[in-house]
C-alpha positions in Angstrom: 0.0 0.0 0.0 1.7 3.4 -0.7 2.4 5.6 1.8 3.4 9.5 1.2 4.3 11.8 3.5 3.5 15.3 2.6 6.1 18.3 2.9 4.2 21.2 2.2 0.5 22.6 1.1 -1.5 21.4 -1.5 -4.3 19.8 -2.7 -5.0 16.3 -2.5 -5.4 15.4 -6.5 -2.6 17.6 -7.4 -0.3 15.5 -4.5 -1.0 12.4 -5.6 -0.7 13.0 -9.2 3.0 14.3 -8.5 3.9 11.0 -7.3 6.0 8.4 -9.4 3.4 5.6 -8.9 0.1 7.6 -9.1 0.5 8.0 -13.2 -1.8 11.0 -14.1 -4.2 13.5 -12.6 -6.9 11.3 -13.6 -6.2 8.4 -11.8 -5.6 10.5 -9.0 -9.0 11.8 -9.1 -10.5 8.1 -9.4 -8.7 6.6 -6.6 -10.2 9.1 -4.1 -13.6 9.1 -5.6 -13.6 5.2 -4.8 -12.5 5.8 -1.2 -8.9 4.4 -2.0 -7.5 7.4 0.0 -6.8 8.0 3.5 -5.5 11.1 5.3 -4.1 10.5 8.2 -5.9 6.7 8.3 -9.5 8.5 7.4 -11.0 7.8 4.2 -11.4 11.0 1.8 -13.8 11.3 -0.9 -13.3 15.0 -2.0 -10.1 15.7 -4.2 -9.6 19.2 -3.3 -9.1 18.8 0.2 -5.9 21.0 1.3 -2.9 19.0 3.1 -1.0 19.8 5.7 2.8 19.1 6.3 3.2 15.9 7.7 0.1 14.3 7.1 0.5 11.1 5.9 -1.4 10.0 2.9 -2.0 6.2 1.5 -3.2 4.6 -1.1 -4.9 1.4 -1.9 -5.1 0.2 -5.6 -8.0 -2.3 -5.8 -8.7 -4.6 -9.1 -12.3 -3.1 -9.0 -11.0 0.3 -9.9 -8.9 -0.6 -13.2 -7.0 2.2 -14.8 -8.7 1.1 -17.9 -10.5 -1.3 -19.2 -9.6 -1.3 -22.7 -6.6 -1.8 -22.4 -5.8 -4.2 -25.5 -2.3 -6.2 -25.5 -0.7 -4.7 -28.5 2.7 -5.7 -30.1 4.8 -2.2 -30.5 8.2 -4.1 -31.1 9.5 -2.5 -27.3 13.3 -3.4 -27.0 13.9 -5.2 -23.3 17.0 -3.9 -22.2 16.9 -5.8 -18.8 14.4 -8.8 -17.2 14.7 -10.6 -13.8 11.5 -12.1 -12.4 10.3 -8.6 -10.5 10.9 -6.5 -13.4 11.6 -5.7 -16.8 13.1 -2.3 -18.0 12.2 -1.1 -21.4 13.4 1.3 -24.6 11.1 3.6 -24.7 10.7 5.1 -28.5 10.1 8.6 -29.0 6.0 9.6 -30.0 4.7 6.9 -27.8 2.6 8.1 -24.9 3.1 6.4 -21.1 -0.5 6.0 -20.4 -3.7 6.8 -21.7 -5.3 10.3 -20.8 -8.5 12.5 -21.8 -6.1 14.6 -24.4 -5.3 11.1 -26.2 -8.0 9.4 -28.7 -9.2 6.0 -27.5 -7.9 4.6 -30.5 -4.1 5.7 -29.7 -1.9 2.9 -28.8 0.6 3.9 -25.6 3.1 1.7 -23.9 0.7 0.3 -21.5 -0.7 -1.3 -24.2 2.6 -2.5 -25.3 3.1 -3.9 -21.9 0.2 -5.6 -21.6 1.4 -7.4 -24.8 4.7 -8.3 -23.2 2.9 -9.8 -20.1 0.2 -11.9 -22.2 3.0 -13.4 -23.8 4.8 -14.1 -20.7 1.3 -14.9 -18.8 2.1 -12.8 -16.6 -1.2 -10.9 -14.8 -1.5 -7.5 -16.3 -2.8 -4.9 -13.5 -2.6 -1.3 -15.0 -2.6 0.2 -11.4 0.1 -1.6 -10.3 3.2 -1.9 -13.2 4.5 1.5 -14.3 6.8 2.9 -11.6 7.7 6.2 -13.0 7.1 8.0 -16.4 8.5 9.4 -19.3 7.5 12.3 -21.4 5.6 11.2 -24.7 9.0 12.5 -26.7 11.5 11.6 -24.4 13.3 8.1 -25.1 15.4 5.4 -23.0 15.1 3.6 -19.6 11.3 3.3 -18.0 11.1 0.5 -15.3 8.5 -2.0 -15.1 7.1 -4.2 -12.1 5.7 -7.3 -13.1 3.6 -7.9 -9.5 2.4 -5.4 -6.9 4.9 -6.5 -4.5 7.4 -5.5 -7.3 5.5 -2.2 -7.8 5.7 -1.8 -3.8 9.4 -2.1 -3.8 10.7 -0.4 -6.0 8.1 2.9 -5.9 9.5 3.1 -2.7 13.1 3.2 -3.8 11.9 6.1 -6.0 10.7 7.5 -3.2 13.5 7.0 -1.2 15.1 8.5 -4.1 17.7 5.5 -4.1 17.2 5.4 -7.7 19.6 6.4 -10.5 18.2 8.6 -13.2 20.8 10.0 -15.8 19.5 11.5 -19.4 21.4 12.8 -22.4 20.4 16.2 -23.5 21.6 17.9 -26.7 20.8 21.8 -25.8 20.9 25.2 -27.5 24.4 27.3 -26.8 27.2 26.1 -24.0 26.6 26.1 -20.5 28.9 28.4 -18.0 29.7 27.3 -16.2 30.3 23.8 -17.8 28.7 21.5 -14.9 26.1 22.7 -12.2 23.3 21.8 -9.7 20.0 23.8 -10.8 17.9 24.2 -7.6 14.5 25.3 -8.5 11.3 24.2 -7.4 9.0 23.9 -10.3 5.0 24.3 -10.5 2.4 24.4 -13.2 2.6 27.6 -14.9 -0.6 29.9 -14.0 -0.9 31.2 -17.5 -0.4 27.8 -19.3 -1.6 25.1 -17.8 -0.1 22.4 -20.3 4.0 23.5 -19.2 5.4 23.7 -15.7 7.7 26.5 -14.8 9.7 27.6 -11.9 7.1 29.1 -9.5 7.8 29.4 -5.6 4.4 28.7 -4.7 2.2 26.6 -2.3 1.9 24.1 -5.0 5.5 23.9 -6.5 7.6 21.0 -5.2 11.5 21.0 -4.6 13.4 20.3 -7.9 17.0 19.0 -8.3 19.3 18.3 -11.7 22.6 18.0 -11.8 24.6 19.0 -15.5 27.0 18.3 -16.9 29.0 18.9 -20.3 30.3 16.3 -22.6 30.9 17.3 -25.5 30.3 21.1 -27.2 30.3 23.2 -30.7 30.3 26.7 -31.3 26.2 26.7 -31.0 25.0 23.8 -28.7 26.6 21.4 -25.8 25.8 17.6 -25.0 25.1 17.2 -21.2 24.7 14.3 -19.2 21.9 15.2 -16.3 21.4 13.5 -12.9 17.7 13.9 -11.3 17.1 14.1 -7.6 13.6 14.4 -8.0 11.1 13.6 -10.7 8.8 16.4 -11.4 6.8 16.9 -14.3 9.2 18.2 -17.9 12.1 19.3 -14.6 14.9 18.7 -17.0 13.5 20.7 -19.8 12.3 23.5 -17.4 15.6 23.3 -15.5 17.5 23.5 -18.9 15.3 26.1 -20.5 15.4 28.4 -17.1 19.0 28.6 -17.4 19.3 29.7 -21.5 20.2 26.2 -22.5 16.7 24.4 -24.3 16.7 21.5 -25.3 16.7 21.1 -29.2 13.4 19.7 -31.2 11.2 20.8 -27.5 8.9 23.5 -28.9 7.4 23.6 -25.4 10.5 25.2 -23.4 12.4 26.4 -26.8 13.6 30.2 -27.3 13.9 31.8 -30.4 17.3 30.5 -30.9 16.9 26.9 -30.0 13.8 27.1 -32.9 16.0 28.2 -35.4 19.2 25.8 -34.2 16.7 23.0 -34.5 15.5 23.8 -37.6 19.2 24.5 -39.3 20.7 21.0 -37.9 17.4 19.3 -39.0 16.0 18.3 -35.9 13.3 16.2 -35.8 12.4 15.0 -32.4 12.9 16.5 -28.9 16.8 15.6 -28.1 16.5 14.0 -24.3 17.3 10.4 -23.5 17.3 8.4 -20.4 20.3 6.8 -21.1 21.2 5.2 -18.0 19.0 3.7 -14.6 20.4 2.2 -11.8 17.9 0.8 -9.2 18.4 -2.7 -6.7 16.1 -5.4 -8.4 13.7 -6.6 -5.6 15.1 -10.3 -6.8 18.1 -10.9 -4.8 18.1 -7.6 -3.9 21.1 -7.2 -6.6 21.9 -3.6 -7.8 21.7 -2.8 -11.2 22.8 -0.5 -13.6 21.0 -0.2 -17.0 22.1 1.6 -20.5 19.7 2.7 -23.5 21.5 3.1 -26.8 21.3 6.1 -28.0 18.0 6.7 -30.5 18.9 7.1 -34.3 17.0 10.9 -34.4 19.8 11.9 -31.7 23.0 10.3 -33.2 22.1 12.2 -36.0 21.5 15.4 -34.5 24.4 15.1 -32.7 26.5 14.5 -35.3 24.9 17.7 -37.3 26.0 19.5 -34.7 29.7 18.8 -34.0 28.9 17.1 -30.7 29.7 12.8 -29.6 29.3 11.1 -25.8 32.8 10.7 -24.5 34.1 7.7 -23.5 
């Protein structure tokens, strides 16, 4: 049963849906309309109650509250980059949504689907609720981890919230960074104007946000950068990178004028973040791991438009 603690004020719905196992807004709102919320160990039905710091909120998933019931096993070719008996960890390709959501048509395959694929042919049972254990933007490529049984999902959400677990990405950004490696501490928020980006807001509902940078490789006009995240909010790299000049090429969300026009002079075609490497403890064995994605084909290329290569 997932257990948060809460740090600061804010709304129930918009608490829950920060968290790495609660996978949208949506399902947020659905678990505490089924009474499968408690505030400190009382049931709450109405998603805009306010916390308080140091309540402690849980959740319990039930099978009669599906995330979706369509879900159809679909074959979308995933690459398995690691497997034990707890977990699997996958390639995510760019274009491909996490979950489903109101803003994507019911006909729209997203890796869920291609999970449940993965488990049919495994026969392994397939509980939305319980197997995605953090996300990835819809553009963004590389590492997302997969629990194959709720005591799996248990485990290892808790080493995300323990933050125990290794997230590094690849970036390929507009201009050079000064200085060449950093810590960006900024908490970030939804932004008030546009509801669809996040920004970095010091507000009652912002949360503490972390990246570490830094620079591999560099050109005249853009830098590669490896970035380490201490926390997982929503787009934090791509806000982080954007807030301090540097955008991320092919992100028309975050971009500048002159990341627009670099993208569109080295022919960029896709948004230029990869989670190239996870390391998390397998809850088989209890063995550490540390897994690599192979760079996408869209970002070799970029990167090689633009003067820039990973170092050894």
């Amino acid at each position: 049963m997932p257990v948060f603690t809460v740090r600061g004020p804010e709304r129930l719905d918009a608490f829950l849906a920060a968290q790495q196992s609660i996978i949208s807004r949506a399902v947020a709102q659905r678990l505490i309309r089924t009474a499968c919320v408690t505030v400190n160990g009382v049931v709450v039905t109405k998603r805009a109650l306010m916390l308080k710091p140091g309540d402690i909120v849980c959740v319990t998933q039930t099978e009669e509250a599906p995330l979706r019931e369509d879900i159809v096993p679909t074959d979308l070719k995933l690459p398995v980059l690691y497997e034990d008996a707890a977990c699997l960890v996958l390639d995510k390709p760019a274009g491909l949504a996490v979950h489903p959501a109101p803003s994507i048509p019911p006909t729209e395959r997203t890796l869920l689907h291609g999970i449940a694929f993965l488990f049919s042919q495994r026969s392994i049972p397939f509980a939305p609720d319980a197997v995605l254990v953090h996300r990835l933007d819809r553009e963004t490529t590389g590492c997302i981890l997969v629990a194959k049984t709720k005591e799996a999902h248990h485990a290892l959400q808790k080493q995300f919230e323990e933050r125990s677990v290794k997230k590094t990405y690849v970036a390929l950004v507009a201009g050079v960074p000064n200085p060449p490696s950093a810590l960006i501490d900024a908490p970030v928020g939804r932004n008030l104007l546009e509801r669809v980006k996040m920004s970095i807001l010091r507000t009652s509902t912002s949360r503490e946000a972390r990246t570490a940078y830094r620079t591999l490789s560099s050109s005249r006009d853009c830098a590669l950068l490896a970035c380490d995240l201490f926390t997982g909010r929503t787009h934090q790299i791509r806000v982080h990178l954007s807030a301090i000049g540097h955008p991320i090429l092919g992100d028309p969300t975050y971009a500048s004028v002159g990341s627009e026009r670099l993208s569109t002079d080295l022919h960029v075609v896709s948004l230029c973040l990869h989670a190239r490497e996870l390391t998390f403890t397998s809850p088989v064995g209890d063995v550490r791991h540390t897994i690599i994605a192979p760079l996408p084909e869209a970002l070799t290329k970029a990167m090689r438009t633009a003067g820039v290569q990973m170092s050894v």
